[in-house]
VOPAGU-2260 file (C-alpha; in pm, 1 decimal, decimal comma):
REM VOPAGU-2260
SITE   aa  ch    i         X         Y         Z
SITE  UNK   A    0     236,4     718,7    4662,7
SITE  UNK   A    1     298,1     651,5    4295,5
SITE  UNK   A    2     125,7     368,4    4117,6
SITE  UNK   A    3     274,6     115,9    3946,2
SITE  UNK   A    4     212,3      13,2    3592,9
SITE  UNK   A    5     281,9    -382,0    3432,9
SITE  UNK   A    6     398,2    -302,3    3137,2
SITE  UNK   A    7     298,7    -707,1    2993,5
SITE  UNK   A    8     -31,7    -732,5    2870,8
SITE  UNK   A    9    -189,8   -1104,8    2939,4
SITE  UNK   A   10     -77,0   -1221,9    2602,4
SITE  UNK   A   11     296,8   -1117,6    2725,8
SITE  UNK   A   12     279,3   -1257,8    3016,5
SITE  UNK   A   13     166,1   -1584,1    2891,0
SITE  UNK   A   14     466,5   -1598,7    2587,9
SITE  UNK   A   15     715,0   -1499,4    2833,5
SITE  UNK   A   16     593,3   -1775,1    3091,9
SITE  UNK   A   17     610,2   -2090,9    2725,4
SITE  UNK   A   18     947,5   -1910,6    2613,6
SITE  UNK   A   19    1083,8   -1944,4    2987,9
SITE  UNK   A   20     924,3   -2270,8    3029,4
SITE  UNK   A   21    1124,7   -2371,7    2687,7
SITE  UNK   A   22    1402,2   -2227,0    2798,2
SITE  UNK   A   23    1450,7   -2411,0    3150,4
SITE  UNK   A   24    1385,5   -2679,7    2957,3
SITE  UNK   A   25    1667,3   -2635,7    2704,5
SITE  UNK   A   26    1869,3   -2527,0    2888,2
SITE  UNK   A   27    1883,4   -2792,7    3102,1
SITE  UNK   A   28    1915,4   -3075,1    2788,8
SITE  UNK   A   29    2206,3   -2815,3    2710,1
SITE  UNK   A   30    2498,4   -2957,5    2885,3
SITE  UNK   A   31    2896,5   -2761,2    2870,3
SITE  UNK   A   32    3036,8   -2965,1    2516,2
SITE  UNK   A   33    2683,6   -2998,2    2300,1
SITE  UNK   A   34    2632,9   -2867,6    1994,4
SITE  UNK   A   35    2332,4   -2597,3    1919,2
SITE  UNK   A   36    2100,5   -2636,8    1656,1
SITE  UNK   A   37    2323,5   -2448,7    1453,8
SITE  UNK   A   38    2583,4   -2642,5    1447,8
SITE  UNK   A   39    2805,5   -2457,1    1681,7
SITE  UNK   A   40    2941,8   -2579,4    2021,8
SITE  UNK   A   41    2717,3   -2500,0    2342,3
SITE  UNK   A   42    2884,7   -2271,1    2518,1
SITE  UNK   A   43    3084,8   -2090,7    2349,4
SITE  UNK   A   44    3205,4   -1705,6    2309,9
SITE  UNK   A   45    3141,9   -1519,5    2002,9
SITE  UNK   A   46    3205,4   -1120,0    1990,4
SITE  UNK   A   47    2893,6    -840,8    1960,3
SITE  UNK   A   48    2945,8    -788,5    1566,0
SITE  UNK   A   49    2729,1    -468,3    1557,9
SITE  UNK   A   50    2780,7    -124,4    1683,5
SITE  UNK   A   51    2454,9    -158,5    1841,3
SITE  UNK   A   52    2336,4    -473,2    1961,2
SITE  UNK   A   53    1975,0    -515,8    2122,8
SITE  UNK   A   54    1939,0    -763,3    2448,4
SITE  UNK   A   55    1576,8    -877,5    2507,5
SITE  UNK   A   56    1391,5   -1050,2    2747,8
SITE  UNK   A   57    1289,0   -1346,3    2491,6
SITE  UNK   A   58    1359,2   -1494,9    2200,0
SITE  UNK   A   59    1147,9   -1302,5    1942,9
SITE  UNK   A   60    1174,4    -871,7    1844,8
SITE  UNK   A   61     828,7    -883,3    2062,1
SITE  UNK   A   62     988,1    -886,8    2395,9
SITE  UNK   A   63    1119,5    -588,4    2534,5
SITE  UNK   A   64    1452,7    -471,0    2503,3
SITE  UNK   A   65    1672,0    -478,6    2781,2
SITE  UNK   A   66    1984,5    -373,4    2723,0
SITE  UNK   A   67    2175,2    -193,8    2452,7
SITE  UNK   A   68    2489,0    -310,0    2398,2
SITE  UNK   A   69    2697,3     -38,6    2192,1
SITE  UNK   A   70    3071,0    -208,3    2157,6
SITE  UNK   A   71    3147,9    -360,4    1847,7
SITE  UNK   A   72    3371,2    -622,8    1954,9
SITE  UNK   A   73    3318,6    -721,9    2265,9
SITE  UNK   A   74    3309,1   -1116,9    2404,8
SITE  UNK   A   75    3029,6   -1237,4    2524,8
SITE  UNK   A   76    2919,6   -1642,0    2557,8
SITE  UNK   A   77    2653,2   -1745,9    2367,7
SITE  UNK   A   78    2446,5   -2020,9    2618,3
SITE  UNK   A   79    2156,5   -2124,8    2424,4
SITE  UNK   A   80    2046,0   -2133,8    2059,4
SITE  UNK   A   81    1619,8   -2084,8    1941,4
SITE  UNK   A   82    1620,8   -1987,9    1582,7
SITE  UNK   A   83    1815,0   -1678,3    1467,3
SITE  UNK   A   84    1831,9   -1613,9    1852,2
SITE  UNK   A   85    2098,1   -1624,0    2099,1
SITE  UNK   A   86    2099,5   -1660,5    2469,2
SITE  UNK   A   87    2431,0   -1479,4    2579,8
SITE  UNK   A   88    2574,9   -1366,8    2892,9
SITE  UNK   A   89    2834,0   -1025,5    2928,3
SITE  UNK   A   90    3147,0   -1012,7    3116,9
SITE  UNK   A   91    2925,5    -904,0    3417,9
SITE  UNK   A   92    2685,3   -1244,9    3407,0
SITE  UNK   A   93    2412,9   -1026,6    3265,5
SITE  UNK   A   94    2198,1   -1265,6    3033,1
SITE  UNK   A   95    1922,6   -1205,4    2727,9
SITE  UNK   A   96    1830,1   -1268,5    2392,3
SITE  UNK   A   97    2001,2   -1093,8    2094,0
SITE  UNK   A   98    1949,1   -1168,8    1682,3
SITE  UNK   A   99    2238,6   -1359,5    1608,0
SITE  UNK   A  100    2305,3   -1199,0    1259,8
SITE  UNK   A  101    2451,4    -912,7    1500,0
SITE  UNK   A  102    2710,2   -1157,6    1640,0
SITE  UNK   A  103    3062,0   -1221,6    1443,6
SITE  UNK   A  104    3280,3   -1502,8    1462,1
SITE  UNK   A  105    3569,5   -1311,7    1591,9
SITE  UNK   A  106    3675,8   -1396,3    1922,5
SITE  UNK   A  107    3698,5   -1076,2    2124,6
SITE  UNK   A  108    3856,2   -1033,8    2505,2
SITE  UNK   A  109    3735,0    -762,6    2776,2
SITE  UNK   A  110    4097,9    -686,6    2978,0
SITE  UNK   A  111    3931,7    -741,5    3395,1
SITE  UNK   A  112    4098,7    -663,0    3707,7
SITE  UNK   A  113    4353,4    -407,7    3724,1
SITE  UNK   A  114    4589,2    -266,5    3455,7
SITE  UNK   A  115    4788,9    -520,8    3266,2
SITE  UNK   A  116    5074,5    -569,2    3079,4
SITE  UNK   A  117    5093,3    -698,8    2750,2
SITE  UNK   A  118    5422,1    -865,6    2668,2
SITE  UNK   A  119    5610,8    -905,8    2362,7
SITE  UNK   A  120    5597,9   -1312,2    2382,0
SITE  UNK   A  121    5430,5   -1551,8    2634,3
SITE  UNK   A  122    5642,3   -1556,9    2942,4
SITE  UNK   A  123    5677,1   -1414,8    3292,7
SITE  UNK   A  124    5970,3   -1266,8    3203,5
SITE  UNK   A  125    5917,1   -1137,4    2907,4
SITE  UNK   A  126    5949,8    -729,7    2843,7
SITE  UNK   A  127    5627,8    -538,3    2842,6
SITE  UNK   A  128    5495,9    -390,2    2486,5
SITE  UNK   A  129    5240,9    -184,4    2702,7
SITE  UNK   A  130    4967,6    -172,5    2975,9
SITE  UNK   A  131    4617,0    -148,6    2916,4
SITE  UNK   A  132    4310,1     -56,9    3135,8
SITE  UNK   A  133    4012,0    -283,0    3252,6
SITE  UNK   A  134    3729,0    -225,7    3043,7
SITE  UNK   A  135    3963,3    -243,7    2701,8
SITE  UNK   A  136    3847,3    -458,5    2442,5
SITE  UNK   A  137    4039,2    -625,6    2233,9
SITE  UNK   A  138    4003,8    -918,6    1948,6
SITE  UNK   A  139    4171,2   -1255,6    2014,3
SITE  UNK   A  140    4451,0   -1369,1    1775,0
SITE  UNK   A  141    4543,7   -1659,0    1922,1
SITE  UNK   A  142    4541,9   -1897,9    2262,4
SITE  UNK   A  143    4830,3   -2139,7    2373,7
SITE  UNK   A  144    4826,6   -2251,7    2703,8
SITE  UNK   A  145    4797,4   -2010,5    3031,5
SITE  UNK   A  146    4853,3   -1752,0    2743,9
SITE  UNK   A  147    4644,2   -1569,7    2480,0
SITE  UNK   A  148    4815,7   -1311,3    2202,3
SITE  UNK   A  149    4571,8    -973,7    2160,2
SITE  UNK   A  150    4586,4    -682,3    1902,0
SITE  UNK   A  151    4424,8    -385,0    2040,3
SITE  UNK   A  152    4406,1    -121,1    1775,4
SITE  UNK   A  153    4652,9    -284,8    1580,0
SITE  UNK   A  154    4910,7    -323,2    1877,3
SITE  UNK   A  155    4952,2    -697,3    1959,9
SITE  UNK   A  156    5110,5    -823,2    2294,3
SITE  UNK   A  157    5045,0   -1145,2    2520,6
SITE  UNK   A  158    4860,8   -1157,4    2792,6
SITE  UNK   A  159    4722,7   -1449,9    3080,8
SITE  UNK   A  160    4406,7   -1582,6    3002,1
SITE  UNK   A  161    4328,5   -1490,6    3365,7
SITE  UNK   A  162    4369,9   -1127,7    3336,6
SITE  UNK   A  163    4070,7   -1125,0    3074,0
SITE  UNK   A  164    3718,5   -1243,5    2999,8
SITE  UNK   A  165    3673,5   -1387,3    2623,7
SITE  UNK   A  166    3814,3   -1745,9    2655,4
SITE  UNK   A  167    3810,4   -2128,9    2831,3
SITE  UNK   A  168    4094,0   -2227,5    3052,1
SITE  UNK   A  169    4199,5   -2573,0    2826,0
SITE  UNK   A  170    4105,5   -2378,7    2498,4
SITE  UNK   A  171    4376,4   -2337,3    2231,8
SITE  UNK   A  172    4317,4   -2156,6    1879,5
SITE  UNK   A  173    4471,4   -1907,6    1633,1
């Protein structure tokens, strides 16, 4: 039998038991509609602006990474503000701490589900431009109603806000 290691010293242990402590706690003064400390509304979805983006276990470069995000691009919903840091959570509800100099502005959207059509205008009924895959990221140009407009690679179609994870339900932009 193999023996396991902890891998947190007792100075670790004790800043990641404050920073979660802090965290609950802002968290839970965070309600859906605030506004962070930057400025910025609480929640809200921002796009990985870095080909490689770092996700730690805290707030600070001395907790240990624990994911590597490596999509320029892609959405993901920032939750909590500390500093220059950034509680966010992926398209797959995975949450952590990443620098937010490495986030952009952008809005990005991850197509979910099955393969879907992009049509040439907001409707039903509308003719297809083209189908794309689940998994494809693309960058948001605009939101109006049950319908958001991507450009994937410079090809720009419509699509159902339902059919991809980057956006609200009631939010409009462009």
């Amino acid at each position: 039998m193999s023996e396991r290691r902890d891998r947190f010293t007792p100075a670790l242990r004790l800043a990641l038991l404050v920073t979660a402590l802090l965290t609950a706690a802002d968290a839970a003064s965070a309600a859906p509609g605030t506004t962070g400390p930057s400025g910025q509304p609480i929640p809200r979805f921002v796009a990985l602006g870095a080909n490689e983006v770092n996700m730690r276990a805290g707030p600070d470069r001395k907790y240990p990474v624990e994911w590597v995000y490596r999509r320029r691009g892609m959405p993901v919903e920032v939750l909590q503000e500390y500093g220059i840091w950034r509680r966010i959570r992926d398209v797959e509800g995975v949450q952590g701490w990443v620098n937010g100099h490495l986030l952009s502005g952008e809005r990005g959207a991850i197509v979910v589900g099955q393969t879907r059509l992009l049509r040439v205008r907001p409707d039903d009924g509308a003719p297809g431009v083209w189908r794309v895959e689940p998994g494809v990221v693309a960058r948001i140009v605009l939101c109006e109603g049950p319908w958001c407009q991507l450009n994937i690679g410079g090809k720009s179609g419509w699509i159902r806000r339902e059919e991809f994870w980057g956006s609200y339900p009631d939010e409009n932009f462009d």
